[in-house]
C-alpha positions in Angstrom: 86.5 101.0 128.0 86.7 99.5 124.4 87.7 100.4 121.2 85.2 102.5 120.1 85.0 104.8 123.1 88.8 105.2 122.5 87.9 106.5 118.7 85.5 109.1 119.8 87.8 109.9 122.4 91.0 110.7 120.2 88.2 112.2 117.4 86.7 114.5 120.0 90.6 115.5 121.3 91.9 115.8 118.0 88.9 118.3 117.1 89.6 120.6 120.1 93.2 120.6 119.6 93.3 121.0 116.3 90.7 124.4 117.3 93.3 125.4 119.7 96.0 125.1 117.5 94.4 127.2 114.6 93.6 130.2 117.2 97.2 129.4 118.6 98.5 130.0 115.2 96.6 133.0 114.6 97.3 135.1 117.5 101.2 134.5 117.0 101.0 135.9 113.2 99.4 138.4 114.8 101.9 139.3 117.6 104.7 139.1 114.4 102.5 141.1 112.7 102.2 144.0 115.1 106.5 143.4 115.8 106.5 144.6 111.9 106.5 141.0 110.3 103.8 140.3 107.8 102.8 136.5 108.0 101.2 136.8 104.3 105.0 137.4 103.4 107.3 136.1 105.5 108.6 133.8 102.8 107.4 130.8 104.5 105.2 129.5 101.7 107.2 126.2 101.0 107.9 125.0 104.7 103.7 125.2 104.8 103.8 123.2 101.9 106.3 121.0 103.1 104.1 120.0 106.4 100.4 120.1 104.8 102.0 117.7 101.8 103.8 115.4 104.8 100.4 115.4 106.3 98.6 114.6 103.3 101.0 111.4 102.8 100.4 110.2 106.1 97.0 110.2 106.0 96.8 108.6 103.0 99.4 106.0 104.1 97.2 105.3 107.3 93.8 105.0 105.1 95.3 103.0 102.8 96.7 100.5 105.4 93.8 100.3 107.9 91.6 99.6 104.5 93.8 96.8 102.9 94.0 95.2 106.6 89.7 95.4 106.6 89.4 93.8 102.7 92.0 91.2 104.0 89.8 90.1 106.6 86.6 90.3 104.6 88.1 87.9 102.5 89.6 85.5 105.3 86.0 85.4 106.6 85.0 84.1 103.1 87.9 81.3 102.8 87.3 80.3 106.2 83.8 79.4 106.0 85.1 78.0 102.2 87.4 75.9 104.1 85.0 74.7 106.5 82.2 73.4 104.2 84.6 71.9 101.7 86.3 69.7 105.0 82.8 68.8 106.0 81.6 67.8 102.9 85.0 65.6 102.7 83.6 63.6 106.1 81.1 61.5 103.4 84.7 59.9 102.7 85.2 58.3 105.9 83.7 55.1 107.0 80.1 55.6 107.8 80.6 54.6 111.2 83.1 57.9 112.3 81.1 60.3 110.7 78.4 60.7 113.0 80.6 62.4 115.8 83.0 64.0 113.1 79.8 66.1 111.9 78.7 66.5 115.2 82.2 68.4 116.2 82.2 70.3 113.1 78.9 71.6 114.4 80.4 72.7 117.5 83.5 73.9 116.1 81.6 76.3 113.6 79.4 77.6 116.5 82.5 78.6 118.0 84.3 80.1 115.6 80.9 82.7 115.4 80.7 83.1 118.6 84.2 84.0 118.6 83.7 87.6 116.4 79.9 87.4 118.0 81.5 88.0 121.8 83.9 91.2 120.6 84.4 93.4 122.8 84.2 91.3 125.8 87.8 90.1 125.2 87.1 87.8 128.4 84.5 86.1 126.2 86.8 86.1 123.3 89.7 84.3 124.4 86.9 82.0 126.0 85.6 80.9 123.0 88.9 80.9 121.1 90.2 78.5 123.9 87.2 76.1 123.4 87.1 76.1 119.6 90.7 75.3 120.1 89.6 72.5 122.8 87.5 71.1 119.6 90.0 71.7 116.6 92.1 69.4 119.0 89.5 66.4 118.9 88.3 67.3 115.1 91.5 66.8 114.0 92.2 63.3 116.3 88.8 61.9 115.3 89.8 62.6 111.5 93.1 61.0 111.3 91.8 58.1 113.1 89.0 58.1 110.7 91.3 58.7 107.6 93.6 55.7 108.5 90.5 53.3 109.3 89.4 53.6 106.1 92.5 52.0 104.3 92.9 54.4 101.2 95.3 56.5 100.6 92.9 59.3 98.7 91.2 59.5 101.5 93.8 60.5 103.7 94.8 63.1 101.1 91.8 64.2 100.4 89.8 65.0 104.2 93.2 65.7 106.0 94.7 68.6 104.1 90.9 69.8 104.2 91.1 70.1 108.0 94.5 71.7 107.8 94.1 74.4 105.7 90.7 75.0 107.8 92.5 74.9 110.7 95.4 76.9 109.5 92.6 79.8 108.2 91.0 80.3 111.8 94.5 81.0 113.1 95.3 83.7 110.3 91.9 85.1 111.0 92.7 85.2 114.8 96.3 86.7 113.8 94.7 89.4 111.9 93.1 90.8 114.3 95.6 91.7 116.3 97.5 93.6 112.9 97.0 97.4 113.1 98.7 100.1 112.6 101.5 100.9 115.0 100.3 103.1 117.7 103.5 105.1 116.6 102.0 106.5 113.3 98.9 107.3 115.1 101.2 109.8 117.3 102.9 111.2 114.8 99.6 111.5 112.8 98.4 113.9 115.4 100.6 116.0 115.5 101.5 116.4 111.8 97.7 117.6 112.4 98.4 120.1 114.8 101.7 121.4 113.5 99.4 121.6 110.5 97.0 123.8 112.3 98.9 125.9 113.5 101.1 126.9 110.2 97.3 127.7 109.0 96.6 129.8 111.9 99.5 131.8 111.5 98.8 132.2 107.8 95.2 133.3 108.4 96.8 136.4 110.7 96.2 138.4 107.8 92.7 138.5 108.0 91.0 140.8 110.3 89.1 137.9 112.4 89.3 134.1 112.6 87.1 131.9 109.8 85.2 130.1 112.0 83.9 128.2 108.9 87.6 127.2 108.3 88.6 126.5 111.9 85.2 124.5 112.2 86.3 122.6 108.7 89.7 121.9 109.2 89.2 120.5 112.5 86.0 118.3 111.7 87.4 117.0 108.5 90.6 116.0 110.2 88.9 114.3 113.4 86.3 112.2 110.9 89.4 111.3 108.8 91.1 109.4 112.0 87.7 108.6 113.5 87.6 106.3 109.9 90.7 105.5 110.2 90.5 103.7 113.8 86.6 102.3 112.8 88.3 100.4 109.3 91.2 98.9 111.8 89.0 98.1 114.4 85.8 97.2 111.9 83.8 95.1 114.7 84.1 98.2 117.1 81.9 101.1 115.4 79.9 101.9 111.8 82.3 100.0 109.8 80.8 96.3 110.4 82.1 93.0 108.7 78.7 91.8 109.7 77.2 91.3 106.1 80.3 88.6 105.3 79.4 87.0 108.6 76.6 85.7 106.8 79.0 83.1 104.8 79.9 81.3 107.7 76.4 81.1 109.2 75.1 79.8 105.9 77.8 77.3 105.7 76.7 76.2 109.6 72.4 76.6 108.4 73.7 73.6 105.6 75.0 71.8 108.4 71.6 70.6 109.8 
């Protein structure tokens, strides 16, 4: 079971508890309400405010994280396949001789590194492919510095080796940022500011001669899709939320590769 089943999972449980904890609410206010308490005014107004405006925070804490964590990555895909043409462009530098199987492994490497995102979520496939593109950074990198010292200049040292180093050092930020989410923590505590939240509006809506289906249908849908895009921006190769349309950098930087 991936990712994405997980989502609809905790959306779909979060919907029906959120439901429960709305009616829960409700039919306490009105037990306290037939003891001789009024829910409407039982001076509880700012403890409600309190939890809904705790809620509200956490949310938005959440969003913002998951979303600053999927425009990082956007943006790593970007420099990484920056990083890859610019050190393949830099082989013209080496002695015509070595470039031939240079290019070749750059080739290789840069098939990897799509088949890498390509395989998700067959994690088996995954670390796979990240072993092997690893396998080829190892020779890329040998081949270059034996290369880079054949051809007896100093610039060209500087120039193709720090090229292969910063894209090295990109693919293993990329790989690192995928395993950067949210602690699983705030995703607990997340729920159940939700149903705490729930319930304080079911008690409040004791009041009222019957339940608000439109409100216990709202409050519980509009909660569930907030999470659901929560989990789909941390998890963006998973469900709607793609990264798919920046893949296209790297692919064109592997089309001008012949």
């Amino acid at each position: 079971m991936n990712m994405y089943t997980y989502s609809w999972i905790i959306a779909l449980f979060l919907f029906f508890a959120v439901l429960l904890m709305l009616e829960l609410g409700r039919r306490i206010g009105k037990r306290r309400k037939r003891e001789g308490m009024d829910p409407g005014k039982s001076g509880t107004g700012p403890v409600d405010a309190a939890v809904f405006g705790l809620l509200g925070l956490l949310i938005a804490f959440t969003f913002s994280g998951a979303a600053s964590r999927f425009d990082a990555r956007r943006i790593q895909i970007v420099d990484e396949a920056n990083a890859i043409g610019t050190a393949y462009l830099r082989v013209d530098l080496l002695p015509p001789e070595s470039q031939p199987p240079i290019r070749e492994l750059f080739r290789q490497y840069t098939d990897q590194r799509i088949a890498v995102y390509q395989a998700i979520p067959d994690l088996q496939r995954v670390r796979q492919t990240l072993a092997d593109s690893q396998k080829t950074q190892s020779q890329l990198w040998q081949l270059g510095v034996s290369a880079a010292r054949s051809a007896s200049s100093p610039a060209v040292t500087s120039l193709v080796i720090p090229a292969m180093n910063d894209m090295f050092d990109l693919a293993n930020s990329r790989t690192a940022a995928g395993f950067m989410h949210v602690p699983s923590i705030v995703f607990i505590v997340l729920l159940g500011m939700a149903g705490a939240s729930a319930l304080l509006a079911g008690f409040g809506m004791a009041t009222d001669k019957g339940p608000s289906l439109l409100h216990y249908v709202g409050f519980a849908l509009v909660m569930s899709l907030v999470v659901l895009v929560i989990l789909d921006l941390e998890f963006p190769r998973l469900g709607f939320i793609t990264l798919e349309e920046f893949d296209q950098y790297i692919r064109q930087v592997r089309a001008d590769m012949g």
